[in-house]
C-alpha positions in Angstrom: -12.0 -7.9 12.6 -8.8 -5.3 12.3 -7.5 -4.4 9.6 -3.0 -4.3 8.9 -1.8 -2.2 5.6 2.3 -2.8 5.0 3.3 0.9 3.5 6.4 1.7 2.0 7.9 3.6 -1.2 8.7 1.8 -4.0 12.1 -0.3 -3.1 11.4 -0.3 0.5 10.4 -3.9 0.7 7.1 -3.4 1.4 5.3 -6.3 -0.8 8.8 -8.7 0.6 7.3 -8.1 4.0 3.4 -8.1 2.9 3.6 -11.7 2.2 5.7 -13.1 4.5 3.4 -11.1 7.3 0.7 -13.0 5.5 2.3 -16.2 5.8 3.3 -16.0 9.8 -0.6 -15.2 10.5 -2.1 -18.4 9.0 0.7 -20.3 10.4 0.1 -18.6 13.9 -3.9 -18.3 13.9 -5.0 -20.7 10.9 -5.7 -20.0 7.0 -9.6 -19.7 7.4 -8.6 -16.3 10.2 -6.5 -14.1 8.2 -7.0 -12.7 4.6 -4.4 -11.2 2.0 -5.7 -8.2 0.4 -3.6 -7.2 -2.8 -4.7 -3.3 -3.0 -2.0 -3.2 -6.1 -2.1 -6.2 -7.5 -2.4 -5.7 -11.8 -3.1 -9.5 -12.7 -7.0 -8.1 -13.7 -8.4 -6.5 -16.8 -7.9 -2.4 -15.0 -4.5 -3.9 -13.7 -3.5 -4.4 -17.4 -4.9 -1.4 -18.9 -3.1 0.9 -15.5 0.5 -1.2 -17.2 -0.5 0.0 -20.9 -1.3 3.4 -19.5 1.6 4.0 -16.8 4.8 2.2 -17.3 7.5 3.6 -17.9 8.1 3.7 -22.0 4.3 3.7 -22.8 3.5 5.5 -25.8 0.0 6.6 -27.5 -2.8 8.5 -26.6 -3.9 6.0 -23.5 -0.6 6.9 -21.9 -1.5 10.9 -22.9 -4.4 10.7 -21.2 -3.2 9.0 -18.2 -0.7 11.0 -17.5 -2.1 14.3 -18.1 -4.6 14.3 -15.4 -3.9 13.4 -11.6 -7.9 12.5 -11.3 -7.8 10.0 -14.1 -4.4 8.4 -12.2 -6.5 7.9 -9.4 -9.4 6.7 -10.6 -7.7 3.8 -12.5 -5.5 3.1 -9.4 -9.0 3.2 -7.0 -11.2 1.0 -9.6 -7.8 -1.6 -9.4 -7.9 -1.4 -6.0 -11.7 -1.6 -5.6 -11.4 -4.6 -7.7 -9.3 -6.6 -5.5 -11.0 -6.0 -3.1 -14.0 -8.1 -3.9 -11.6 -11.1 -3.8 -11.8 -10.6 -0.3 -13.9 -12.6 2.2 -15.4 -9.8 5.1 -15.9 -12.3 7.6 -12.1 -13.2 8.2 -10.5 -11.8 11.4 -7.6 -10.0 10.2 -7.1 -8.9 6.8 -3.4 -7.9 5.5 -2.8 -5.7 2.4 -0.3 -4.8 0.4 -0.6 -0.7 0.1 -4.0 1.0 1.2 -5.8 4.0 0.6 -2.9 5.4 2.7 -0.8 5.2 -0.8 -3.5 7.4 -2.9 -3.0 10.1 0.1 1.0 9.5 -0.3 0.6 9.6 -4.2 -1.7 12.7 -4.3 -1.6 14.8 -1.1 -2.0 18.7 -2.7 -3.0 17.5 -5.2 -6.4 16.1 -5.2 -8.9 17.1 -2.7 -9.1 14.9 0.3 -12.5 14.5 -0.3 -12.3 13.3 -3.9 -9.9 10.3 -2.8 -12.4 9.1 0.3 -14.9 9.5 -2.3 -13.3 7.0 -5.0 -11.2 4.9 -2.7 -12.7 1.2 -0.8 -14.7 2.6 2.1 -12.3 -0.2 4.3 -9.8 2.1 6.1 -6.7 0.3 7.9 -6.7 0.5 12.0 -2.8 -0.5 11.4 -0.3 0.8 8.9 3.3 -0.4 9.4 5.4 1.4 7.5 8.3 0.1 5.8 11.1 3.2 6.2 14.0 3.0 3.7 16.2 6.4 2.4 15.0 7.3 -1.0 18.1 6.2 -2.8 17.9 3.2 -1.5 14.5 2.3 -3.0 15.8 3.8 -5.9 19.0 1.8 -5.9 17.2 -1.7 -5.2 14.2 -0.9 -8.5 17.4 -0.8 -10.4 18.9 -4.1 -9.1 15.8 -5.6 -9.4 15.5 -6.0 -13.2 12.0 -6.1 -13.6 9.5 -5.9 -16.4 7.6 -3.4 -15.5 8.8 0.0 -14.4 6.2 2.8 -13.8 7.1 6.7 -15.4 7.1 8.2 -12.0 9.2 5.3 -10.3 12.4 7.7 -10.7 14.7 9.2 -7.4 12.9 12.5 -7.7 9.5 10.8 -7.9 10.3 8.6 -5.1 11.6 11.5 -3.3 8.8 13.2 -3.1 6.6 9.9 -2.7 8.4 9.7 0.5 8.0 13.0 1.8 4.5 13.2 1.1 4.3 10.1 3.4 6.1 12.2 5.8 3.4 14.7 5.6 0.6 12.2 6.3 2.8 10.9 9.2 3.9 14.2 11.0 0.7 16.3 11.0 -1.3 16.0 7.6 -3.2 13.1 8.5 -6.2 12.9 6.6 -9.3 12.9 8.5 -10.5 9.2 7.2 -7.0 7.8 9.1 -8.1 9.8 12.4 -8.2 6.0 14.1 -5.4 4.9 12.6 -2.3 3.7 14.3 0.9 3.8 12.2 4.1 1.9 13.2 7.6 2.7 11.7 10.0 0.1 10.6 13.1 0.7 9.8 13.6 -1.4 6.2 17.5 -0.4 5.9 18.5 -3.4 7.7 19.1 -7.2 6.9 15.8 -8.6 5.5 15.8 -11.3 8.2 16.1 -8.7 10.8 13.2 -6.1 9.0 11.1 -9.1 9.2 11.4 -10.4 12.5 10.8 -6.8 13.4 7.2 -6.7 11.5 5.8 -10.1 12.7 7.3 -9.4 16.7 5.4 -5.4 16.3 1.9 -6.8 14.7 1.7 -9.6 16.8 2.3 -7.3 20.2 -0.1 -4.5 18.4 -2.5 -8.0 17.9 -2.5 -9.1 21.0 -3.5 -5.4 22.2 -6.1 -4.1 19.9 -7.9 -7.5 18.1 -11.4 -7.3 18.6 -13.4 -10.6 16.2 -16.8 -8.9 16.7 -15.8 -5.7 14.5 -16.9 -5.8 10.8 -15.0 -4.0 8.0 -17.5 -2.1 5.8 
């Protein structure tokens, strides 16, 4: 079993990419052989409650909390993700999420202790992250064009500035222990979406055909 996280800061096109990766592996090795993991997904009961606590223009002493402590941020995000994650059969051959661990690193690098993220995150920890690489502004630029519902209070340029340097961090020499293993793959995401994706599905499919081993289990 291997294991593929798409990365990427907010408006990079990361998710875009997630589920039409997702959709080329079943059509290339069948449904029953590749899995979707939603790491972020909100549709659940801590999902909901992360909204209330985090978006943007939330008010009351839920959001107080939330936002006052960098530990309570990522507990809530970890139990989310923790929570998905049961959706998700072990016995497939490939599993594909949508964000990883990798984020709460991203999100929280000098911040929290290294220690206190492996110890709250899902033990699974991706042998692949492609990462999704788009300038700052741009990620900003598209959240903006993108009308949606939902905007989270540190989805602003200067949070998504430094969102995108601390993956730069994690990527150039701050690696945290737990992604020793891990192989991470750079995309460039400023291009024609047609052309990002043919890009993903031609590098995972060579980095497939290289490292996929069925007998290994995810713990």
């Amino acid at each position: 079993m291997v294991y593929i996280a798409l990365e990427g800061i907010d408006g990079s096109g990361k998710t875009t990419q997630y589920l039409s990766e997702v959709s080329h592996l079943k059509e290339r090795m069948g449904d029953n052989r590749v899995e979707e993991y939603g790491y972020s997904d909100k549709d659940n009961p801590i999902g909901k409650l992360i909204k209330l606590m985090y978006q943007k223009d939330a008010s009351g002493i839920l959001s107080r909390i939330g936002r006052s402590s960098r530990l309570v941020q990522e507990g809530m995000y970890a139990l989310n993700a923790r929570h998905n994650l049961k959706k998700v059969r072990k016995d497939t051959e490939v599993i594909v999420s949508d964000r990883s661990i990798v984020t709460a690193y991203a999100s929280h690098i000098d911040l929290i202790p290294e220690w206190v993220i492996n110890l709250v995150e899902p033990k699974m920890c991706p042998d692949l992250v492609v990462f999704i690489d788009v300038p700052p502004e741009i990620g900003f630029k598209r959240l903006q064009q993108a009308n949606r519902d939902t905007l989270y209070f540190e989805e602003t340029l200067e949070g998504i500035r430094l969102f995108h340097q601390n993956y730069e961090k994690i990527f150039n020499g701050r690696k945290p222990a737990k992604l020793r293993e891990t192989e991470v793959m750079m995309i460039d995401g400023n291009r024609p979406l047609r052309e990002v994706e043919s890009d993903v599905h031609g590098s995972i499919d060579k980095w497939l055909a290289n490292n996929y081993d069925p007998k290994r289990k995810v713990e």
